[in-house]
N, C-alpha and C positions, 0 to 999 in steps of 0.2 A: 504493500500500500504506500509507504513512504515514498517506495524508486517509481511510482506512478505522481506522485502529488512531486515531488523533483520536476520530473518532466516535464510536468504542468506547468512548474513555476520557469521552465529553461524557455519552455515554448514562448511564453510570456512577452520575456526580453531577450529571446535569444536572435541568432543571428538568418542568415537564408534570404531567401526573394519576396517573400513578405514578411520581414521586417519593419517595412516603414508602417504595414496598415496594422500589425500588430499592436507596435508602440503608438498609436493614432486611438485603438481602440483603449490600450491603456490609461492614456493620457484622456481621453473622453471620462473612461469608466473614473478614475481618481479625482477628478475635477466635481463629476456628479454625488459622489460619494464624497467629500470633503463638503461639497456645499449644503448636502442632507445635514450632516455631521452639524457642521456650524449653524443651523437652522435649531438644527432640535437639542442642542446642550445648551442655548440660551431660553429655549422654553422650557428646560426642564428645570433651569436654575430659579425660574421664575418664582415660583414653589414655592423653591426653599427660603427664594430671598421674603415672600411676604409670610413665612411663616416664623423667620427671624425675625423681624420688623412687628409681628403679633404676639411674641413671644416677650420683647422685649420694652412694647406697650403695656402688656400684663406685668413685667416685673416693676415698672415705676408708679402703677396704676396705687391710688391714696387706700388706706384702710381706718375706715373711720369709726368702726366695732372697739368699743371700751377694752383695753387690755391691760390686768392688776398690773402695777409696779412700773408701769411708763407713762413719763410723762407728755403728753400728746402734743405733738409740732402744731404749732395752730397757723393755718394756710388760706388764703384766698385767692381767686383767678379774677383775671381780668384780661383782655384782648387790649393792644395798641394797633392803630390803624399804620401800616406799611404800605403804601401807595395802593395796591389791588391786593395785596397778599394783609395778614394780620399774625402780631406777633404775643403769643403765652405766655404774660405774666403771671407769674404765681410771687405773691407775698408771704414769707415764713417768718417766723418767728418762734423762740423754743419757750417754754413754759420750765423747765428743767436740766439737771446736769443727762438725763440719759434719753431726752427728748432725739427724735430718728433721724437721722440726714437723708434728702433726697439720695436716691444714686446716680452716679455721675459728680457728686460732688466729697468732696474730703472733708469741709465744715461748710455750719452755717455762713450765710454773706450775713456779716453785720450792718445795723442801720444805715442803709446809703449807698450799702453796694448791690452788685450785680453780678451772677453768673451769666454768662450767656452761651446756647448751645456752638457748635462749631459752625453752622450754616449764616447764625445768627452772627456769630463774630466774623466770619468773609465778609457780611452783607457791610458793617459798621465799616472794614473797613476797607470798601470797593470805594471808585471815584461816585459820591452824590451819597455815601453814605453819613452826612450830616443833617439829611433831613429824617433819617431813621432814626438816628440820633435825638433829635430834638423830641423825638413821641416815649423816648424810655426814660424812666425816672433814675438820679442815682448816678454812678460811676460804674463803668466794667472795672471787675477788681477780679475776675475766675470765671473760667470757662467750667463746659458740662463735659464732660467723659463722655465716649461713646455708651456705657452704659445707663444712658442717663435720657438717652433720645432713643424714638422708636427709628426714625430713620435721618440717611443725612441729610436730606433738607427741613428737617424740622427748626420752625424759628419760635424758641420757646427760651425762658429767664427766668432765675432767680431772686426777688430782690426781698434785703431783707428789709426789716421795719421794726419798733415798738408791737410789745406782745401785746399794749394799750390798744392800740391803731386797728388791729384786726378784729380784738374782744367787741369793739365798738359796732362791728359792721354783723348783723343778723345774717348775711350768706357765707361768713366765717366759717372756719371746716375747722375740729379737733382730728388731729390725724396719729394712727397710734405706729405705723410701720407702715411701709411701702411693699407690694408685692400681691398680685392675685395669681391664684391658677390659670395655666395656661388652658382654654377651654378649644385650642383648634381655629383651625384656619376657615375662616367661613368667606363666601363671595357671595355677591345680589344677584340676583336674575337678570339684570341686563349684561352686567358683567361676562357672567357664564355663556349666557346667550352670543354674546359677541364674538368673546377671545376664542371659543372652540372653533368656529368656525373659520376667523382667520387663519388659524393654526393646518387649519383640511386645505386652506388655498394655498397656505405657503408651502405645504408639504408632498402634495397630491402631485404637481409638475415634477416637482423635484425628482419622487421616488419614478416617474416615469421616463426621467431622464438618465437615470441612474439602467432603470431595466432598457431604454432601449441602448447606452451605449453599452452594456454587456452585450449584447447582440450583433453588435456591429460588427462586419466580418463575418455574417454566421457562414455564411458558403465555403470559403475559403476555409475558414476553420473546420467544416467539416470536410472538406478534401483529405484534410493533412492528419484528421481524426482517421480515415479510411486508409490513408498512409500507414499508419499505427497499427490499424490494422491486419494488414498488409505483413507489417515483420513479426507478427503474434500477437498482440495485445486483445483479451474479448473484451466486450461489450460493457462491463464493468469498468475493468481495466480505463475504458476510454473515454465515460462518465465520471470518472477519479479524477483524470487527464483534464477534461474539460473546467472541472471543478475549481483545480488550480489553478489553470491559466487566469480564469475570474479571479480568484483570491488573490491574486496579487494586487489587482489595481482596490480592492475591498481593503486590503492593508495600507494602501498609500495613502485611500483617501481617506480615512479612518482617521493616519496620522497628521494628514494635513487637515484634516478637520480640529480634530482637538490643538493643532497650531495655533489655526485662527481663532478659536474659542479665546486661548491664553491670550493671546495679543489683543482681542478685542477686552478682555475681562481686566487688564491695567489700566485702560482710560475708558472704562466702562463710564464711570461718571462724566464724563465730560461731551458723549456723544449721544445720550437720553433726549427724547425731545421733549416739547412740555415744559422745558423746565425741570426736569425729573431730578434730585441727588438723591443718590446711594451709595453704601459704603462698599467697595469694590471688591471688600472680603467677605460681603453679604452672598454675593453674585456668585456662586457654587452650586453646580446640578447636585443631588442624591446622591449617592453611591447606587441603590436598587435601580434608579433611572437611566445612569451611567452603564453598569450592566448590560441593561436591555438595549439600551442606543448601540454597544459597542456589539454586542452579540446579534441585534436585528438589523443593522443595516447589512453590512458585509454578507450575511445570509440573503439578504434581499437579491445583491449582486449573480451569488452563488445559484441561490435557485432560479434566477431567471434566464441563467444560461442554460443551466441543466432542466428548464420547462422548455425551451426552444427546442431540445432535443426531443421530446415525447412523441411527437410524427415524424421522425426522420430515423432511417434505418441504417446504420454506418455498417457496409460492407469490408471487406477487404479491395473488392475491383470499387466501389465507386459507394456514391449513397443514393436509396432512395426516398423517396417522399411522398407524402401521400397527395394522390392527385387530386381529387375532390376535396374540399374544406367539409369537415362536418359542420351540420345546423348547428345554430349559437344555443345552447338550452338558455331559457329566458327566467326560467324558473327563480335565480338567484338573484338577479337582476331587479325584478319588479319584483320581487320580497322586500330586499336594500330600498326600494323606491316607495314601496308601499308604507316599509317600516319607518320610514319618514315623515312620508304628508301624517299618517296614524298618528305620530308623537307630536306633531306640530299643530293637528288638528285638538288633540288633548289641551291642547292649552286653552284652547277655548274658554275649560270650566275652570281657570283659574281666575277671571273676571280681568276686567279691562286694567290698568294702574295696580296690578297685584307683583309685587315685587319681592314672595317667598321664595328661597332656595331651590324646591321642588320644580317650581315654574320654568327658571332659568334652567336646571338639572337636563328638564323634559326637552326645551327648546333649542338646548345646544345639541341635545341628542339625536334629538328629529331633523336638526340640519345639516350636524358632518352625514348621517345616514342621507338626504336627499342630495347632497353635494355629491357622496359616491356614489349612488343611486343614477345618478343624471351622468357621469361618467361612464358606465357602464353602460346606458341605453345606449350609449352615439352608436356605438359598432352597428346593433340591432338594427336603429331608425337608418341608418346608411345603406345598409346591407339591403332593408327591404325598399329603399327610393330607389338605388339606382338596377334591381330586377325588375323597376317598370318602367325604365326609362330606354329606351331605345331611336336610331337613325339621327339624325343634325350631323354639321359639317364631320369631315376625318379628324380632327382633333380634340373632339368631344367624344366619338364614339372611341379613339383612341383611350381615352382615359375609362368611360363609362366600362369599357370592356374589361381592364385591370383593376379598376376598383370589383368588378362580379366578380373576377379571380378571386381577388384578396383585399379587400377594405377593412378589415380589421387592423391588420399595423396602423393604415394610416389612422383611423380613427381614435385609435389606444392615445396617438400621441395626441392628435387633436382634442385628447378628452383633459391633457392639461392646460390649453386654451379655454376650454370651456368652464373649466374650474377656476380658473384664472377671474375669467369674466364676470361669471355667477358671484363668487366673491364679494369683487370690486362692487356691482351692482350694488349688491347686500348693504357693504357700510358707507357707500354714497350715499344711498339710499337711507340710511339712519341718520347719519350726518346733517344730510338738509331736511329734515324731517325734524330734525332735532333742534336745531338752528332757529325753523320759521317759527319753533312753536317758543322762543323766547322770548317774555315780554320787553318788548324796548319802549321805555318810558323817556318824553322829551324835559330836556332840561330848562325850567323857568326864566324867563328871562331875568327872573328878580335874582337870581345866583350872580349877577357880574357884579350887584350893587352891596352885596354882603357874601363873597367869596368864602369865607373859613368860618365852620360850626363849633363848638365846643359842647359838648357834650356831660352835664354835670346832673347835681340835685340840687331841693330848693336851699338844703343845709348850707352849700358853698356857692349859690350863685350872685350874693351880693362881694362873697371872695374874689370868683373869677372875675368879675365885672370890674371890680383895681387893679387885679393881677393883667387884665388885657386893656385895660384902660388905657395904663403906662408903657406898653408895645410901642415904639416907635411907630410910624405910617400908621395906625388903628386914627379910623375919626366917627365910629359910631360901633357902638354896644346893643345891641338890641334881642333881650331874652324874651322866649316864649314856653308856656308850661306843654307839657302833653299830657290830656285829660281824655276822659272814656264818662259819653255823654249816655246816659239811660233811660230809655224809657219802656219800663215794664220787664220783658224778658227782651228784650233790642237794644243793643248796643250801637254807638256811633261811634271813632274814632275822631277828635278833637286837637285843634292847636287853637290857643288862646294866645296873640302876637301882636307885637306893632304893625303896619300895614307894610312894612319893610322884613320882616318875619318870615310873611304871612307870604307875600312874594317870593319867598324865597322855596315853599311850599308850591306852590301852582301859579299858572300865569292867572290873575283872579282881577285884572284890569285895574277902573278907576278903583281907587280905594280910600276909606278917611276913617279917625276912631270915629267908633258904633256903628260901622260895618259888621255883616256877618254872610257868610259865603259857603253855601253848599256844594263839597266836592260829589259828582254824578258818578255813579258806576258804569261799569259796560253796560249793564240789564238795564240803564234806567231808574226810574224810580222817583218817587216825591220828595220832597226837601222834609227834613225834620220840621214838628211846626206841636206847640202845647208846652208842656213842662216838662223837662228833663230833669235829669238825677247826675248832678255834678259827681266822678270818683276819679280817686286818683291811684298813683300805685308808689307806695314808698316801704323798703324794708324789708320785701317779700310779701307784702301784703295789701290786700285793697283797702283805700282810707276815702269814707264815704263826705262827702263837700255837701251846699246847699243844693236845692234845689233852683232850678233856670228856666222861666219863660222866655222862647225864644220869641224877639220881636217879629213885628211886620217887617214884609219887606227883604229875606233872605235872597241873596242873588244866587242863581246856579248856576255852575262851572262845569262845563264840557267832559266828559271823564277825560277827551285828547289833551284840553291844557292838565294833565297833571306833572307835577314831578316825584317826589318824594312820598308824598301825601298819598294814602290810599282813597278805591272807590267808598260813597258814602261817609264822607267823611266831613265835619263843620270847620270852618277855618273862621274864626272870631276875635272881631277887637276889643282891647279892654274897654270900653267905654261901652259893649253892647251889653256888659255884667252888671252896669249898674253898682258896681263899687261891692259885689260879692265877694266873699271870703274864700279862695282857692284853696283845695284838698291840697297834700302833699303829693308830688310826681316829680318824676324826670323833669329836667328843665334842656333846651337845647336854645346856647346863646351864638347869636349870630353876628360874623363879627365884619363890620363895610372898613374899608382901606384902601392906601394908594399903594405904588409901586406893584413889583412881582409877586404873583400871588402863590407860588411855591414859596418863594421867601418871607413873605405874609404869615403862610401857615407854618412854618418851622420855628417863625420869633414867637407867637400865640401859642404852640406847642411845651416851646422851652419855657416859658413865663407860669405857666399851671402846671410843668409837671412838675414840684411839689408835690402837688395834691390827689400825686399818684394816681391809682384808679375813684376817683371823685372826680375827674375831670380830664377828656381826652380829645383831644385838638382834631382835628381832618377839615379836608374840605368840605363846601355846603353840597357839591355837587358831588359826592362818593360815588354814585350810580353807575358813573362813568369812567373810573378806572376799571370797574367791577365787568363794563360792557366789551372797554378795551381790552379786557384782558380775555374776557369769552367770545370775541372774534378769533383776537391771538391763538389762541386755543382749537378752534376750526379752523383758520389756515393752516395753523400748525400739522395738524391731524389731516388734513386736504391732502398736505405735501407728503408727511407720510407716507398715506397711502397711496398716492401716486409713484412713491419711487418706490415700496416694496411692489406695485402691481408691474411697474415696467422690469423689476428684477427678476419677477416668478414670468412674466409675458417673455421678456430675453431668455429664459433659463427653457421655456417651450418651445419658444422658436427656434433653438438651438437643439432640441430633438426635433424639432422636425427636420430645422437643415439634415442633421446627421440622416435621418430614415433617408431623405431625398437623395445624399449622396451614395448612400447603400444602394437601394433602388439602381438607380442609372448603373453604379459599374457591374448590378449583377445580370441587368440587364442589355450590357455594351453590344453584345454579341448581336442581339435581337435589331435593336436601335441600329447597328451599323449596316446591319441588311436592310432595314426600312431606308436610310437616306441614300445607301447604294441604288435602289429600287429609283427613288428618282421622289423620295419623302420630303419635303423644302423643311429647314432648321424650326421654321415659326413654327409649322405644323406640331412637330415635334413638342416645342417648347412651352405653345397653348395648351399641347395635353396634358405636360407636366400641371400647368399651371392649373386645369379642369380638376386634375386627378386631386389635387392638393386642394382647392377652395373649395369641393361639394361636400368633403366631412366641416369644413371648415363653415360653411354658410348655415347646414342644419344646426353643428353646434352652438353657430352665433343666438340660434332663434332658438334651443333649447336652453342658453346660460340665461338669455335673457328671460324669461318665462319661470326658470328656478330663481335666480337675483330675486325676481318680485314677490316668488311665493315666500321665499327668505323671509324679506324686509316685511311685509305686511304683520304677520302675529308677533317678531319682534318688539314691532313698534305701538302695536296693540296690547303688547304686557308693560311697555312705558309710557300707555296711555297718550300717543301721541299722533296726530292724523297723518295721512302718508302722502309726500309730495311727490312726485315723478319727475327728473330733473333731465328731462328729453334729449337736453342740449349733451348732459354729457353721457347719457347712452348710446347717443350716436356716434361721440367720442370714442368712448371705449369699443365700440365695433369696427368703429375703422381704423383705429388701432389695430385690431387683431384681422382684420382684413390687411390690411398696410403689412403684416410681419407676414404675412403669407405672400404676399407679391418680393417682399424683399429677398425669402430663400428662394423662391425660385428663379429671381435674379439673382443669386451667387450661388445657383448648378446651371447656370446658360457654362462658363465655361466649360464646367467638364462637360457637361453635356455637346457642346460643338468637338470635344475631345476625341470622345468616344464614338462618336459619329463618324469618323473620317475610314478613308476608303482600307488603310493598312490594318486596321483592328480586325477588318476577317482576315488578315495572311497571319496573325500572329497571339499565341494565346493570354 
């Protein structure tokens, strides 16, 4: 067995008259196999990485269960606004000598200072991090440990404080130890929903480029099998032989795969999109994953050479073959297909916006099955078009006739086109679906007139009102409470403002005190109008105020002019209260000024923070980093997936070149009699081109038709209506019509090669 698997391996790379197509086929098979390789050791580290990053959530997570003989770390959160992003203050303070330390950290931060995570300190000190700066309270005096963050982009702090400071605040936490069980890696239903299926597009080409370049050379190789033959070897013997010859390019690509893995896994962090940081030593497949990747691809290689063998008879004088193709049994086929729409139609009874595990579980499953499923039909729906397609010019019936022979190759490979396409479709098709159903709310005009909010209670807002008073460039102050108007079991959402405030809420026109301004819903609806029930909310709890007859005379507001302000909502001057006595609430002070309005809001930032979380600066218009950055986020995601779909589209087109150049030189002989006959080159070359675009056009109008069945209950489990984005499905089909004209523009040469008159004088 060894002096057979030798051979296989000498065949391989060894020497003789077909050695270049040897090393061609090699060099094919290790490229495909590397590129599998590097595909699925970064989806299997996936895994690991959010089960690290879960794990390591759970060990910082607070334990606020009474425990004898410690004394409890007393903690509170609070968020700082970072341009679109927001940064996790936690304030500590210890109560005792054996009070707990965060982990990540070595001791408490005393009064004033700051731990800050590792993401969080690049950010302070990247070029513009002075305006991050200005929203953190305190001095960086220590960073956080990697134990101490779930992952590397986490922008989270320390700071400490007076044990006074915290006791005082009602959402104060006693914390007795740090650390929960780890309960498992869980995902959402869209999640699951999605990434499986990316995973079947990225992979599906791949492993079909892999099988068809083990095959490449099957003719030739089996001559030189029949050779083997020839000097004794049986039938075994030559299946061993075959075996290794495969195995070797299974071992190259094996290694060059896991190359690429390590080279990409060192600046894994810096090439995430999104924004994505991670710790680079997170980024580690399994070992049980590693196993089966290393054990199943190579095998892939292996068997698919020795399946190419199961109709072919390797003699000692020569091989033969079987002349008829048996019928395709279908049975398997439309099971895989059935077993599909079945799991995806299931989802039905999980209701529209239902985002349990189960759902997602169901819907990823239903889809890699209809993704394979829809694979596997091509050959079928091919097979049966072109047996009833007969007569039109010689270069059509030229192809039609070869696809009756044999359409199954081409279609195999065409069915990574089709998965390709399906795909794409898929999360286009979520993407702008996802997109249109985001509400974009327009920004008030009254935001250029009071650019920076502060954000307090009513405890500190005669505070902030000095503290931003004295702000250079500041020339108007202007507080408004946020109050929750009642009447009966009906709730209104309330701002009570100067008319400069109140602008700053919605475009609400003419305005003067004892105005009062009905913000409209979508649905419509009547203006508030009787007596309300003034509440407020201060402490953790609701604090009930006087009672309010609202005047005659309410103006309503467009639900379109909103900004800030929700539907149904009163927007009121103090002068329409009547000199009422306001409940406790939120207070948000608005702040008008000259000059640069980043600069603006970093001087108002650093001037309150003091007052820590009691007081936190941002712009008036926040809405709009928040919009900017969920644009960012779909272009981002656009591009993505536009270069992994052109990478798995090149990684198809490139089996098919390969089948196309197989093809022609096995059929040189045939070709060179056709152009001797007096066949003209186009003729020829149209066939090719027939032969290749009719799996190619059915599969377009089968990816297309699976893409939608895709995207529909997806986007029905995220509650979301489904837009059709025509422009770019006709994109993506002419794409894949385009890489079809492309290979059979680079086999015009060989093919005018092989056509010349000396190829019949010579073998």
């Amino acid at each position: 067995m060894m002096r057979d698997l030798a051979l296989g391996l000498r065949l391989a790379v060894g020497g003789g008259r077909m050695s270049g197509a040897a090393l061609l086929r090699l060099a094919m098979t290790t490229l495909g196999i590397a590129l599998a390789v590097a595909v699925l050791l970064p989806a299997a580290a996936v895994h690991h990485l959010m089960g690290v990053q879960a794990e390591r959530r759970a060990a910082i997570s607070q334990v606020t269960e009474p425990r004898a003989g410690v004394a409890p770390l007393l903690a509170y959160n609070w968020y700082a606004s970072a341009g679109d992003d927001f940064v996790k203050i936690t304030a500590v303070a210890a109560t005792g000598a054996n009070s707990p330390v965060p982990p990540g950290l070595g001791r408490l931060p005393a009064p004033g200072e700051l731990a800050v995570s590792p993401e969080l300190a690049a950010k302070l000190a990247a070029p513009g991090g002075s305006s991050l700066k200005a929203q953190l309270p305190g001095h960086v005096a220590g960073r956080i440990s990697r134990e101490g963050v779930a992952g590397a982009g986490d922008l989270s702090a320390f700071y400490g404080v007076p044990a006074a400071q915290i006791e005082a605040e009602a959402d104060g936490r006693k914390v007795y130890a740090f650390g929960l069980p780890y309960t498992g890696l869980g995902l959402s239903a869209i999640v699951l929903g999605v990434i499986l299926p990316i995973a079947a597009v990225l992979l599906l080409p791949l492993l079909i480029f892999v099988t068809t370049a083990s095959r490449m050379g099957a003719a030739q190789r089996e001559r030189r099998l029949a050779a083997l033959r020839l000097i004794g070897l049986d039938s075994r013997q030559v299946k061993r032989v075959a075996a290794a010859e495969s195995l070797v390019g299974a071992v190259l690509g094996l290694a060059a795969g896991i190359g690429f893995f390590a080279v990409l896994r060192t600046f894994v962090a810096d090439v995430l999109p999104f924004g994505l940081r991670i710790f680079p030593e997170d980024f580690v497949p399994s070992w049980p994953l590693v196993v089966v990747i290393v054990l199943l691809v190579p095998g892939l290689a292996v068997g698919s050479a020795l399946f190419g063998l199961r109709r072919t008879i390797v003699e000692p004088l020569g091989v033969v073959r079987q002349g008829k193709p048996v019928r395709r049994r279908m049975w398997w086929r439309w099971a895989l297909t059935a077993v599909g729409a079945l799991l995806l139609a299931a989802t039905l009874a999980f209701g529209r916006g239902n985002g349990h595990a189960a759902a997602g579980l169901t819907l990823a499953a239903g889809s890699v099955f209809l993704l394979v499923g829809v694979a596997a039909l091509l050959p079928w729906l091919v097979e049966r078009l072109v047996e009833r397609l007969h007569g039109g010019p010689p270069s059509w019936q030229l192809a039609i006739r070869r696809l009756q022979l044999d359409s199954g190759t081409a279609s195999r490979v065409v069915s990574g086109l089709v998965v390709v396409l399906a795909g794409t479709i898929l999360i286009q098709g979520v993407i702008t679906s996802l997109d249109s159903g985001t509400a974009r709310q327009a920004t008030p005009d009254g935001v250029a007139a009071a650019p920076v909010r502060v954000d307090t209670t009513v405890a500190h807002e005669a505070e902030v009102g000095k503290l931003v008073s004295a702000v250079p460039g500041v020339t108007g102050v202007h507080p408004a409470r946020n109050l929750t108007f009642r009447s009966g079991q009906e709730r209104s959402y309330g701002v009570v403002g100067d008319c400069v405030a109140l602008r700053a809420q919605a475009n609400i026109g003419d305005c003067s005190d004892g105005d009062v301004f009905s913000l409209a819903s979508d649905s419509g609806g009547a203006a508030p109008a009787g007596k309300l029930q003034l509440q407020g909310y201060s402490r953790g709890r609701e604090v009930n105020g006087p009672e309010w007859t609202v005047p005659a005379g309410v103006k309503v507001v467009p639900a379109a002019y909103a900004g800030t302000a929700m539907g149904d909502s009163l927007l009121v001057t103090p002068g329409a209260l009547g000199g009422l006595a306001l409940p406790d609430s939120s207070v948000a002070v608005y702040v008008s000024g000259t000059g640069d309005v980043q600069a603006l809001t970093d001087n108002v930032a650093r001037a309150v923070s003091p007052l820590a979380w009691n007081a936190s600066a941002g712009k008036t218009d926040y809405l709009e980093d928040f919009r900017a950055r969920d644009r960012q986020l779909v272009e981002s995601f656009r591009a993505v997936l536009i270069t992994a779909s052109l990478f798995v589209l090149a990684v198809a087109a490139m089996s098919l070149l390969m089948l196309s150049i197989e093809q022609i030189s096995e059929r040189r002989r045939p070709l060179a009699a056709l152009s001797a006959a007096g066949v003209p080159i186009g003729v020829l070359a149209r066939g090719a081109l027939w032969q290749t675009g009719i799996p190619v056009v059915v599969g377009v109008v089968l990816a297309v038709a699976a893409g939608l069945g895709l995207t529909a209950p997806i986007l029905r489990l995220a509650d979301r209506p489904m837009i059709v984005d025509v422009p770019v499905l006709l994109a993506l089909a002419g794409a894949t019509v385009a890489a079809v004209l492309l290979v059979t523009g680079l086999t015009m040469p060989l093919l005018r090669q092989v056509t010349r008159l000396d190829t019949l004088r010579s073998e």
